[in-house]
ZAMARGU-4260 file (C-alpha; in steps of 0.2 Angstrom, whole numbers, plus 5000, padded with zeros to 4 digits):
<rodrens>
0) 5374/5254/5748 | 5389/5263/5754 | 5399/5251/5743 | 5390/5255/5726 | 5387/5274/5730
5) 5408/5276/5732 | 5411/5267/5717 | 5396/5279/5708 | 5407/5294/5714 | 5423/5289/5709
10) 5416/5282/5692 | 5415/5302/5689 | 5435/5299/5686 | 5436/5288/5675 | 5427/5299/5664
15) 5437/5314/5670 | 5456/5309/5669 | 5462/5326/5671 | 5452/5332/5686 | 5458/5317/5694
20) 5477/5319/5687 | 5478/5340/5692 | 5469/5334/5708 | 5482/5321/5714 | 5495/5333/5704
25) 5491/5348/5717 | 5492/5335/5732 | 5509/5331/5724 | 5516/5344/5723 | 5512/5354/5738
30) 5517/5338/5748 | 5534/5335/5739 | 5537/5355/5745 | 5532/5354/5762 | 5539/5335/5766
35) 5555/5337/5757 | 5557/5352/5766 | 5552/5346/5784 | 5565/5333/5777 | 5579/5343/5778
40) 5575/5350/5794 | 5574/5335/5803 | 5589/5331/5798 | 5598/5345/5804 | 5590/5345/5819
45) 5595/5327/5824 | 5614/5334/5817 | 5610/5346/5832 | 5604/5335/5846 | 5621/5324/5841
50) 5633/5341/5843 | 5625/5346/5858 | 5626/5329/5867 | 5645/5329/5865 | 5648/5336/5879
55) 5635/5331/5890 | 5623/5345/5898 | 5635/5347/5913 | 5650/5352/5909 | 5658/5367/5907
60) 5672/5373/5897 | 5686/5385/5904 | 5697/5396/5895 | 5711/5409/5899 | 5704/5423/5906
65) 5717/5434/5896 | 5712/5424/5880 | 5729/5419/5880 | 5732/5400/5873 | 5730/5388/5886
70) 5745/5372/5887 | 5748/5355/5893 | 5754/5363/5908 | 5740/5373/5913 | 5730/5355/5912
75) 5743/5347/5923 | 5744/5362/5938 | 5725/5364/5939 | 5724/5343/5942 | 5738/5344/5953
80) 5728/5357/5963 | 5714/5343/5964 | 5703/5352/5951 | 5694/5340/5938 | 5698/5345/5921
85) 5701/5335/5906 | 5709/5343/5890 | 5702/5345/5874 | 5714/5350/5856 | 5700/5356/5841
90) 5707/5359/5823 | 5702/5359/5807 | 5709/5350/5793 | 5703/5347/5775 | 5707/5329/5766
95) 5711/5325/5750 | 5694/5322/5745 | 5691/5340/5749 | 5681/5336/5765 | 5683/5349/5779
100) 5686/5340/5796 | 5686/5346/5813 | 5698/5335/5824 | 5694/5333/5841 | 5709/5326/5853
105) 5704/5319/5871 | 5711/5311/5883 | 5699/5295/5889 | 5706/5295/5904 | 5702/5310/5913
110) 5687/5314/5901 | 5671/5314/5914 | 5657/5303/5910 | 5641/5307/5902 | 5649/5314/5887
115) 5648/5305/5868 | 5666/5310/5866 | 5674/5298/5879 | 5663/5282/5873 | 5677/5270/5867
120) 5666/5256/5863 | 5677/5245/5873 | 5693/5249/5861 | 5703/5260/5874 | 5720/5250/5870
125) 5716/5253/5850 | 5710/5272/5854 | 5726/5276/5864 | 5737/5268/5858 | 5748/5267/5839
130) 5743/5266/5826 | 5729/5276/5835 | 5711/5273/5828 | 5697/5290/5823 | 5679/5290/5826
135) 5667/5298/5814 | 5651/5298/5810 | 5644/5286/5798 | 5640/5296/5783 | 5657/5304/5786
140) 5667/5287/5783 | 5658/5283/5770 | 5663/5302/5761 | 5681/5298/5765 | 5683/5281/5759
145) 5694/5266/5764 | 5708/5276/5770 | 5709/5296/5774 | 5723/5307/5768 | 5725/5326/5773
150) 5728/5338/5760 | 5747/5337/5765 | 5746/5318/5763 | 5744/5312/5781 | 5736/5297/5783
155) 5724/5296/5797 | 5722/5283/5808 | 5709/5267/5804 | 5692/5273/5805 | 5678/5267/5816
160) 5660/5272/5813 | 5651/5281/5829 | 5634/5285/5825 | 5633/5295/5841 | 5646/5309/5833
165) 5639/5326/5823 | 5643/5325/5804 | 5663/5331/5798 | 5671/5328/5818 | 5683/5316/5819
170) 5688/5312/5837 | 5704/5302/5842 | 5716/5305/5855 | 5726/5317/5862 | 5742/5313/5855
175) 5739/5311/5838 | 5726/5325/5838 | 5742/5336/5842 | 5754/5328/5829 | 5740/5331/5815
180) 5735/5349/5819 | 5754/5352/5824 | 5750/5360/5841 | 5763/5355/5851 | 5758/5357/5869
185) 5744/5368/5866 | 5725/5365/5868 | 5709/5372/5864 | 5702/5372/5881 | 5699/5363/5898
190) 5682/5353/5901 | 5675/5346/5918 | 5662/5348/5931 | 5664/5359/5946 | 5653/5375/5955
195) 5666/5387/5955 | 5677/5392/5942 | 5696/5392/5945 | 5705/5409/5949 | 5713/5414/5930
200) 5702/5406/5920 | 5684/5410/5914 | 5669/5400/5908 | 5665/5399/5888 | 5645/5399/5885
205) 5640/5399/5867 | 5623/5397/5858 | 5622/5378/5851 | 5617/5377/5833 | 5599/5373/5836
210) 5600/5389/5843 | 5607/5397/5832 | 5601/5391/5816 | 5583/5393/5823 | 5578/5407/5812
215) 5584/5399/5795 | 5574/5382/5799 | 5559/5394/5802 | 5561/5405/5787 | 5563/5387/5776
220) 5545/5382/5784 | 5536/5398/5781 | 5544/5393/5763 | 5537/5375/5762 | 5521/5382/5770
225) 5517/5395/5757 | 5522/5380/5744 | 5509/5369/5752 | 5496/5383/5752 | 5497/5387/5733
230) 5498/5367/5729 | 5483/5367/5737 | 5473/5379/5729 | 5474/5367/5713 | 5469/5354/5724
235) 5453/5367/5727 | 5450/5373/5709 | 5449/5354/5704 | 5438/5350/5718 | 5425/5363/5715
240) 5424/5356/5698 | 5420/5339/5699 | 5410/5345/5712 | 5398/5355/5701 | 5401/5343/5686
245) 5392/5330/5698 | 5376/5340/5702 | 5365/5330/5694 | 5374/5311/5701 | 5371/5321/5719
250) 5353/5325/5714 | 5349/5309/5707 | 5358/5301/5722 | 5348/5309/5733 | 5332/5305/5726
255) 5336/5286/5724 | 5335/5290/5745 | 5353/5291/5749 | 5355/5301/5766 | 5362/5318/5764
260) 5374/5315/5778 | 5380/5300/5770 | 5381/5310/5755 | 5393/5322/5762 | 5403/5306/5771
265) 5406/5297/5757 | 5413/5314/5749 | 5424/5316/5762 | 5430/5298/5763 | 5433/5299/5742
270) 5445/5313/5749 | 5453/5305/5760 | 5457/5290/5747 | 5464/5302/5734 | 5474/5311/5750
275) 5482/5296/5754 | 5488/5293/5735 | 5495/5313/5736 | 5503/5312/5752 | 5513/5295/5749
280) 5520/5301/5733 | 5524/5319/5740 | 5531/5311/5754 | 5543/5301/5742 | 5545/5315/5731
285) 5548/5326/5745 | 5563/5315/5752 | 5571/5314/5735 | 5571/5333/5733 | 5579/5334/5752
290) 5593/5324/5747 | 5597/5336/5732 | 5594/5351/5743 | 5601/5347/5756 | 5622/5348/5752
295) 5616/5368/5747 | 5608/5369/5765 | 5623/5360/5772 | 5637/5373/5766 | 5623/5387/5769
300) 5623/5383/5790 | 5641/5378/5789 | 5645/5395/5782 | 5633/5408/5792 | 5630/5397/5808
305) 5648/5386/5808 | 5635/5371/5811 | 5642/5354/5803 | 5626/5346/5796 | 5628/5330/5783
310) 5623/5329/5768 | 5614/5313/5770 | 5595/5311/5778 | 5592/5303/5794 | 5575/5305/5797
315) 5563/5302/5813 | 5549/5293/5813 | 5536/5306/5818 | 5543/5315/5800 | 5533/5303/5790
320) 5518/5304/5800 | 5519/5323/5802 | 5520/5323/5782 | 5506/5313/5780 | 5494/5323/5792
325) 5499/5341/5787 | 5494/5334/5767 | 5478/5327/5773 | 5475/5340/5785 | 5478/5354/5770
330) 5466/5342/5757 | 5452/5342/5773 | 5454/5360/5773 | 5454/5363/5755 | 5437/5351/5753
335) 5428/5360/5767 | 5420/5372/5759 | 5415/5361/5746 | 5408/5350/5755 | 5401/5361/5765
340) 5390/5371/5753 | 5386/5353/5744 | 5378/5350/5761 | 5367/5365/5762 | 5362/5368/5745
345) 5343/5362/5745 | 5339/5346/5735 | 5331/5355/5722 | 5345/5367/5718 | 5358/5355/5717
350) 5352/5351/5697 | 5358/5371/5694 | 5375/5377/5690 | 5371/5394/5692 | 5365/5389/5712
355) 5384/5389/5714 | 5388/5407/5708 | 5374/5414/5716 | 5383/5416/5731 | 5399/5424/5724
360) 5394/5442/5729 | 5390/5435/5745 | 5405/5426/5746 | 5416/5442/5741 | 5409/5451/5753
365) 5415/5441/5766 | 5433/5440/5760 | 5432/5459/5763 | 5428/5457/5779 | 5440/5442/5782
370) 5453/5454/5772 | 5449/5466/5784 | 5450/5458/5801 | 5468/5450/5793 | 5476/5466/5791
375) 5472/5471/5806 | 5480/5455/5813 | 5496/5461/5803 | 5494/5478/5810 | 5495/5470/5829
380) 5510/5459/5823 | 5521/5475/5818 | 5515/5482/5835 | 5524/5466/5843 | 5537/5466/5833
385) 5541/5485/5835 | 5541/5482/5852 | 5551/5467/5854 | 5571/5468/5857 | 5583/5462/5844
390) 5583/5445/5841 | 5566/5443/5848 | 5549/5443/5841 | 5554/5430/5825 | 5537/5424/5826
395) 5529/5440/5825 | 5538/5443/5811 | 5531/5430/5801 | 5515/5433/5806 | 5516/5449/5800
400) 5523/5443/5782 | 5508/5430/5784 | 5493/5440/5788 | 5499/5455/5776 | 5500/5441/5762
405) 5484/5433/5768 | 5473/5451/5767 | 5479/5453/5748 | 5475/5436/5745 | 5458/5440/5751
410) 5455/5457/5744 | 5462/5451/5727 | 5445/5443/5719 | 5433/5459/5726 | 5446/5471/5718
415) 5447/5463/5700 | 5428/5461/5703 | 5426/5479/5704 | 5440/5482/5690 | 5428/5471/5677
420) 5413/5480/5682 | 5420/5495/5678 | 5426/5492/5664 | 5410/5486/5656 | 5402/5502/5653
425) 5419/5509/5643 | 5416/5493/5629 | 5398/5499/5628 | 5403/5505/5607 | 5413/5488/5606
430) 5403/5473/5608 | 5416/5458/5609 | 5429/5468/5623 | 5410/5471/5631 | 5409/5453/5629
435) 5425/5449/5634 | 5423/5457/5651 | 5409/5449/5654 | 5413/5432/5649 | 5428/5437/5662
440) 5416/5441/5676 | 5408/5423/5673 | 5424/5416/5673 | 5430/5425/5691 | 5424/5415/5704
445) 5434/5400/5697 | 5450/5411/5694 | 5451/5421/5709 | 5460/5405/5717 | 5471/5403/5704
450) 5474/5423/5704 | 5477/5421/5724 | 5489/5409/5722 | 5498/5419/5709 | 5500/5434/5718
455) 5505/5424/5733 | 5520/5415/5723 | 5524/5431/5714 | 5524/5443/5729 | 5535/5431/5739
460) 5547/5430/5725 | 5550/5445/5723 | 5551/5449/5741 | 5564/5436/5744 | 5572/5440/5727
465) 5573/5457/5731 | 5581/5453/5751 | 5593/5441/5742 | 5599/5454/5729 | 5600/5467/5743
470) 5609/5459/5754 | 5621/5453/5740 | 5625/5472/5739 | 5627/5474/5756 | 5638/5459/5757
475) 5649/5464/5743 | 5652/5481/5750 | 5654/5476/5766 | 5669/5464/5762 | 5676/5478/5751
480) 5676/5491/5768 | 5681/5477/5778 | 5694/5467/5768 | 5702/5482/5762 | 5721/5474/5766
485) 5731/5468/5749 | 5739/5455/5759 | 5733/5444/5776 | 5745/5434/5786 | 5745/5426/5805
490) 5762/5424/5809 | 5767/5414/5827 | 5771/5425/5842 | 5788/5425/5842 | 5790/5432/5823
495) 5780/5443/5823 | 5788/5458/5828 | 5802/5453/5815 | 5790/5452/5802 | 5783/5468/5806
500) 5801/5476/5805 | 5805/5468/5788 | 5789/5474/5779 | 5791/5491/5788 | 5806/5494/5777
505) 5798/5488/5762 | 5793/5503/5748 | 5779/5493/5743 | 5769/5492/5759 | 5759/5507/5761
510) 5751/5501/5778 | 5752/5489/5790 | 5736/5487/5800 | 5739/5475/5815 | 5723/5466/5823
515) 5721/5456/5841 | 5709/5448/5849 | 5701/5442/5866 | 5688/5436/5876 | 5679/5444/5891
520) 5663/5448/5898 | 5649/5462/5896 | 5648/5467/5916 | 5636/5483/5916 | 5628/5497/5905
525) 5627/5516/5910 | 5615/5526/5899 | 5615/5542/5908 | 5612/5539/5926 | 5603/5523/5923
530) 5614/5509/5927 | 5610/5488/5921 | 5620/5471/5924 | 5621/5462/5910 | 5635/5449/5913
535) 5635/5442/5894 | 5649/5436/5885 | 5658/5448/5873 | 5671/5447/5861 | 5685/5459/5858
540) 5694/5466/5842 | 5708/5475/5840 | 5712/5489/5825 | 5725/5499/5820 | 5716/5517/5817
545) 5725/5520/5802 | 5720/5536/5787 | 5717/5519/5776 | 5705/5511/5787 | 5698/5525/5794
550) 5691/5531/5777 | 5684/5514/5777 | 5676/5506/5788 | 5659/5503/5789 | 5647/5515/5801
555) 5630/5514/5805 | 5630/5533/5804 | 5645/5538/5792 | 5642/5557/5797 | 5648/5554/5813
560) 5662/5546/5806 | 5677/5559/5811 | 5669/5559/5829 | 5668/5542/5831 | 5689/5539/5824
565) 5693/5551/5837 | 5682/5544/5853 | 5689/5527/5847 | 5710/5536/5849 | 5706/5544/5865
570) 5702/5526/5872 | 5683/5525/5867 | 5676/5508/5858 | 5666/5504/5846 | 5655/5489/5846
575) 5644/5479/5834 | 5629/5483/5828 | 5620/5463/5834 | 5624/5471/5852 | 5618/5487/5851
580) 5602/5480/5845 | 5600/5468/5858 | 5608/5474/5873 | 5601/5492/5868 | 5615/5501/5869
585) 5617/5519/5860 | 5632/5530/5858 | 5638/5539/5873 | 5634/5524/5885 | 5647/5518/5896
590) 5651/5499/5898 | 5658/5489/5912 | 5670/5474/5906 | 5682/5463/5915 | 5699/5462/5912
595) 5714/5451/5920 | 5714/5457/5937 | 5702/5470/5936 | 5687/5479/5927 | 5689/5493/5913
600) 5676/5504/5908 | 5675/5513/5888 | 5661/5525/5879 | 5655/5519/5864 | 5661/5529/5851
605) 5653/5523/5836 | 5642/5504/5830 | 5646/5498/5815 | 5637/5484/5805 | 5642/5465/5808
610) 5635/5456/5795 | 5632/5435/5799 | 5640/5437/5818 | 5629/5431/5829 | 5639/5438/5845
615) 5642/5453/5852 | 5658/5461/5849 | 5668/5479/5855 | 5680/5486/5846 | 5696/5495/5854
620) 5713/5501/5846 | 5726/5484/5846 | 5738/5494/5858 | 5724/5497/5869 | 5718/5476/5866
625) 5734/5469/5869 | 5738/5481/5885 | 5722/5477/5895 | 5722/5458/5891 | 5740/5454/5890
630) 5736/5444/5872 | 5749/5444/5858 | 5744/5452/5841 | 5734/5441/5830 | 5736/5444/5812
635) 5742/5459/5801 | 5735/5467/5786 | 5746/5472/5773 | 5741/5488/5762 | 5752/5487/5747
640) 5756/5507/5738 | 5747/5510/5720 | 5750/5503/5706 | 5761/5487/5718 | 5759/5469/5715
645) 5754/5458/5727 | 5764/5442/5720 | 5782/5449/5725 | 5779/5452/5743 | 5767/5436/5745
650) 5781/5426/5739 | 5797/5433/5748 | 5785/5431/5764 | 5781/5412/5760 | 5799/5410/5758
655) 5808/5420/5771 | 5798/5416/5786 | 5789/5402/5781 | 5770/5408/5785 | 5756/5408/5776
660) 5749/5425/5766 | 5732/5425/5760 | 5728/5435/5744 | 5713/5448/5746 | 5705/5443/5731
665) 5706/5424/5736 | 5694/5427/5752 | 5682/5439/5745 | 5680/5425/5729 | 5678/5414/5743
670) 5665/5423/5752 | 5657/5428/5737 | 5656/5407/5733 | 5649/5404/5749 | 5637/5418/5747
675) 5628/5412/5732 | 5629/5394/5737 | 5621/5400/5754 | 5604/5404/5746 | 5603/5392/5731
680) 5590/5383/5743 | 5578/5402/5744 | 5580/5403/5724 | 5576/5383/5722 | 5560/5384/5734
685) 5555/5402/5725 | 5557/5395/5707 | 5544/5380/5714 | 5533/5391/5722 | 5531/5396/5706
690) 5529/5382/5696 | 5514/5378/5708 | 5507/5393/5704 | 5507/5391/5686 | 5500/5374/5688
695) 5485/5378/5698 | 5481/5391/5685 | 5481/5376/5673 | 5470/5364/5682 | 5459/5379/5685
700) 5458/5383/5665 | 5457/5365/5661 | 5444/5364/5673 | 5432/5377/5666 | 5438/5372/5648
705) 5421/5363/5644 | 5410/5377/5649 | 5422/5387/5640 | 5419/5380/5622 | 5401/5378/5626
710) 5398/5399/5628 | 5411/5401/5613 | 5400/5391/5603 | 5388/5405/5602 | 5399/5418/5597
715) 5409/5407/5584 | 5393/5406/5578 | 5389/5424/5573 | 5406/5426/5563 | 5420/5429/5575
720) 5434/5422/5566 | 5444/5406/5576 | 5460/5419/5578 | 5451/5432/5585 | 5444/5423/5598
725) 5460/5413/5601 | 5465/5432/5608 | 5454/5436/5615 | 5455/5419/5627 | 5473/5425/5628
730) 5471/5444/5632 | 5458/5440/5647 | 5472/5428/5653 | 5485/5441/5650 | 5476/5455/5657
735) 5471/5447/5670 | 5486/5439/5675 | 5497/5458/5673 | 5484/5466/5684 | 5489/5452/5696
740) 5505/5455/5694 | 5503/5476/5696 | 5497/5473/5714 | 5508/5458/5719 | 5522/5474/5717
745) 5518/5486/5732 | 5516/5468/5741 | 5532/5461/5735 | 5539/5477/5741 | 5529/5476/5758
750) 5538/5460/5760 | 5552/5465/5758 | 5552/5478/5768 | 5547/5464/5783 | 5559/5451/5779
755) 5574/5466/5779 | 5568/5479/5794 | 5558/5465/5804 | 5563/5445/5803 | 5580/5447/5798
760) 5582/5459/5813 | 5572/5446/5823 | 5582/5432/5818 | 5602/5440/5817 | 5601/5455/5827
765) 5606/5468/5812 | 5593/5477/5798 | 5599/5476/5780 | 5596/5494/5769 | 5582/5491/5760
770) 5586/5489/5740 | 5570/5491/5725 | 5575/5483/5711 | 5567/5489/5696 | 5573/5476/5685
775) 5565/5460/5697 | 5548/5473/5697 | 5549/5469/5676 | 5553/5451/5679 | 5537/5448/5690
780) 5527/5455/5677 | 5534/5446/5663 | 5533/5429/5676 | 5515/5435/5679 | 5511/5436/5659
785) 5521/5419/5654 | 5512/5410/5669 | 5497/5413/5660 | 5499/5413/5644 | 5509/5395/5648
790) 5495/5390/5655 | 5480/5394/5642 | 5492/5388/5631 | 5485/5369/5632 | 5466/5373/5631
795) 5467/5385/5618 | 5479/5372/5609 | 5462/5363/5612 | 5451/5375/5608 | 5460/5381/5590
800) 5457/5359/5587 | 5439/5356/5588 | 5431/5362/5573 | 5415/5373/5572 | 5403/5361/5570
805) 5410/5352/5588 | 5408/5367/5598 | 5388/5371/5591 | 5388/5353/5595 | 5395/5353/5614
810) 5382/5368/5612 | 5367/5360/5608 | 5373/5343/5620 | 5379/5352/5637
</rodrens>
């Protein structure tokens, strides 16, 4: 019996191609979003777990306490004093192939066990001695081919794969690590195990990139989420229709003596078939959308997080099964209110369509309720996020977004309920608008999922369009106040105060604004007469508090500016805005910092925004930098007069003292590239978003096409020409659809309000002004408009085919 009743089901298909096509369609397409995204995440994440093994979980990394440069000699005196250190040299480099390596040197010998970087697979003599051999990840080898060339033509050493290393690290030894990144004696830092660090030199902590890149996984999953969610209300508009197209099988079923339990079973189990046919081609589809996706995603983390992540998959084995239950779980959960009422409707109402409307008051009703007790759920999430600290209270954020987005979704169908019926008694002189609005009100409890899922995928674009173009402003500006120098250069040590000299005497150089840089530690904070230990690392900049770059630089509060300039001369500091937030410090606090052989304590003067630095960072004159920590300068700034060309001293620089100048324009083009390359994922998943919406308003309008031309019959019938009612199909659509888009909005700009003054604060430590775009408000409700006028477009196309005597037909044969 259970055979022959599943087949009786399923047979429903075959004469409903469609159904079944928009059903496995929605299960597609929400499953492609979702898996390809999970996709990329996995992979990241095991690009993480590789980077964070490197060094093994026990060993710590010493640096100069001065931030001075550390030498082979400093390696050899602290082994001589019996302390287990081992050196390590980093460097970047890019090959010919434009692929940006980061070369690691070691030295095997003294390297301590337990890290990935000392496994030589049992070719020591090859790794240390000439011609040398690299190891590189898999995928890397294969992007640089046979044989590797720098940009300068060096050749590297013969390649061995590693599948243990991070993506873009190639790791050979010592001595040919030096000769590559010309570093003389020099090294990066001093690895090993031991409780105490050694006098002079000081432990470097940083946050891995799991850590770090924590927020933008989770802001690509609330992404893929919402993706899945819309999918899936095609997969419930085509499920409530073959549901209720199937009334009189159930009933006849039912009566043959076919349990109502069973009923409800097979109904389920017919889900669970079609899921599996979804979620295996989403998952498919989802892995090939990963791999096109995922080179954006790779220059995104490379470019805010500095995390190497390849451009090819590796994926876990728990991401397929996690794909196929979070599709099936979303198709169960979609299905459960079908099945539900199909379960509780009595045998003798299941023959009557209008059995199923019937309890759409009711059911709106509760969504008021439901939208209720979710924006009160909103409402506690900005409570906890107002009260959590910077860079806390991520998941609150976007349970705010999600429970703000979730009560509009729910009070969407009750308000365009109440907009029809109050409409109707305007049309009374107008008999087809009056019929229009009625035929609306008919139509509602089948669109309101569709018109959900709209104003879902249009108020998250717009919100995320509106964050992106915002922060593109902010951005842009900020690298103008920032990079306000003509010219950049790092010269070495010992020519810099040459250099400086020469372009001193220069009529072209207006300025020269000198910078320096160090490394210490965050010891305590005095607000008043409270005092706190922190003890958290800090980095330190140097300026020169020039009228140029006074005028300049960014502020939180650009009235204070003058008062600021002048606590920063009179020894004062300014620090970032990321540690402000999270440490809470305000201006007039006092910190506590170590210095080489001693503490020092500065008043904040002024906070300034840090746009995509993760760390803290305190600002001091370069004087005042180089005097405390006994570091050289670090690079200069050149500020060229009006109306001077850049080319003239760029080149007698190059040629006199042999060091490279960067042109101002060159970084902020290359910033600005990154920039828009960073976020070409976020307009990707919004642009599908979309594209599922618009599809689940189709299958709902294909859906509810058959009815459609049965209640047109009639009023073809009594003269209303074929055109006119083509639209007025496409007015109700239209209508509907811009009243969707009117209130999606104020929610676009709730949302962006969140992502802005809430998660990104959450997740970086700085808030982002908050920039309206009038422009993106007139796109949504053109997008709203096209979406559905794209969508009628195949059942009237339909509709405008079947001749009059068809539709009397279908009328007189429902």
């Amino acid at each position: 019996m259970i055979r022959v009743v599943l087949a009786t089901l399923l047979s429903h298909y075959r004469r409903h191609p469609g159904q079944l096509a928009m059903l496995l369609l929605g299960l597609w397409v929400a499953g492609a979003l979702w898996s390809g995204v999970q996709a990329i995440n996995a992979s990241a994440k095991d690009n993480y777990a590789r980077a964070e093994a490197l060094l093994g979980g026990s060993l710590v990394r010493l640096e100069r306490d001065n931030g001075a440069p550390l030498t082979h000699d400093d390696f050899v005196a602290l082994r001589r004093a019996g302390v287990p250190v081992s050196p390590l040299l980093e460097g970047e480099r890019v090959t010919d192939r434009g692929v940006r390596l980061t070369l690691v040197g070691i030295d095997p010998f003294t390297l301590p066990s337990g890290s990935s970087l000392g496994s030589t697979e049992g070719q020591l003599q090859d790794f240390i001695a000439p011609p040398w051999q690299v190891r590189l990840a898999p995928d890397t080898q294969a992007q640089l081919g046979e044989v590797a060339r720098l940009q300068n033509g060096t050749v590297l050493p013969p390649m061995v794969a590693d599948s243990g290393l991070p993506p873009n690290m190639a790791v050979m030894d010592m001595a040919i690590a030096a000769q590559l990144l010309q570093a003389g004696d020099k090294i990066t830092a001093l690895i090993g195990r031991f409780e105490q660090v050694p006098a002079g030199f000081r432990q470097v902590t940083s946050a891995g990139p799991g850590e770090l890149t924590q927020s933008f996984h989770l802001n690509l999953t609330a992404m893929a989420l919402l993706a899945l969610v819309v999918g899936l209300f095609i997969v419930q508009a085509a499920l409530g229709l073959a549901l209720e197209q199937r009334l009189g099988l159930l009933r006849t079923l039912r009566a043959l003596g076919v349990p109502g339990r069973s009923l409800t079973g097979l109904l389920a189990l017919e889900l669970l078939l079609l899921g599996l046919l979804g979620a295996v081609a989403g998952l498919v589809s989802g892995v090939w959308l990963a791999g096109r996706l995922l080179p954006d995603v790779a220059a995104t983390l490379q470019s805010l997080y500095d995390a190497n992540v390849s451009a090819g998959l590796s994926l876990p084995w728990h991401y397929w099964l996690g794909g196929m239950g979070v599709t099936l779980g979303g198709l169960l959960l979609a299905g459960s209110g079908v099945l539900w009422r199909a379960s509780r409707l009595p045998l003798l109402e299941l023959g009557q369509a209008q059995a199923w409307r019937a309890g759409f008051q009711r059911q709106l009703r509760l969504q008021r309720w439901l939208g209720a007790v979710a924006a009160l759920l909103a409402l506690a999430c900005g409570l906890w996020l107002s009260m959590s600290a910077a860079g806390e209270g991520l998941l609150a954020g976007f349970g705010l977004v999600a429970t703000i987005l979730l009560a509009a979704a729910l009070w969407l169908p009750p308000l365009l309920g109440g907009l029809l019926d109050g409409l109707l008694p305007l049309a009374r002189r107008r008999p087809l608008t009056q019929w229009a609005l009625a035929d609306m009100q008919l139509q509602l409890p089948r669109l309101s999922l569709a018109m959900m899922a709209l104003l879902i995928a249009l108020a998250a674009n717009l919100g995320v369009s509106s964050m992106v173009g915002g922060f593109r402003l902010t951005f842009l500006d900020w690298l103008e106040q920032r990079l306000l120098a003509d010219l950049y250069l790092r010269p070495p040590a010992a020519e810099f105060e040459r250099i400086h000299a020469w372009l001193g005497q220069r009529p072209e150089v207006q300025t020269i604004l000198t910078t320096a840089r160090a490394e210490t530690e965050l010891l305590e904070v005095t607000a008043g007469k409270r005092l706190r230990r922190l003890h958290v690392p800090l980095a330190i900049a140097g300026i020169t508090p020039a009228p140029v770059l006074v005028a300049r630089w960014p502020l939180l509060v650009p009235e204070q500016r003058q008062a600021a300039w002048q606590g920063l001369q009179r020894g004062g500091a300014f620090i970032n805005e990321q540690l402000a937030r999270r440490e809470g410090i305000t201006t007039g606090d006092r910190l506590t910092m170590a210095v080489p052989g001693g503490i020092k304590t500065v008043t904040v003067a002024g906070i300034y925004p840090d746009y995509g630095n993760p760390r803290g960072e305190l600002v001091l004159t370069t004087a005042q930098v180089q005097q405390w920590f006994g570091v050289p300068p670090e690079a200069m700034g050149i500020v060229l007069a009006p109306g001077a060309r850049a080319g003239p001293p760029r080149r007698q620089l190059s040629e006199r003292f042999n060091v490279t100048v960067q042109d101002q324009r060159e970084v902020k083009q290359t910033a600005t590239t990154i920039f828009e390359r960073t976020f070409a994922i976020t307009r990707a998943l919004n642009a599908l978003t979309l594209a599922v919406a618009a599809l689940a308003l189709l299958a709902t309008l294909l859906a509810q096409a058959g009815a459609l031309r049965r209640r047109l019959a009639t009023i073809r019938a009594l003269g209303v020409s074929r055109h006119r009612l083509l639209a007025v199909q496409l007015a109700q659509l239209a209508g509907l659809a811009l009243t969707t888009g009117l209130l999606a909005i104020p929610l676009g700009i709730a949302i962006t309000a969140c992502l802005v003054w809430g998660i990104n604060v959450a997740a970086f430590g700085w808030r982002l002004p908050l920039h309206l775009f009038p422009g993106e408000m007139a796109v949504t409700l053109m997008m709203a408009v096209l979406v559905a006028l794209l969508a009628a477009a195949l059942p009237v196309l339909r509709l405008w085919r079947t001749p009059p005597r068809a539709l009397l037909a279908e009328e007189e044969n429902p």
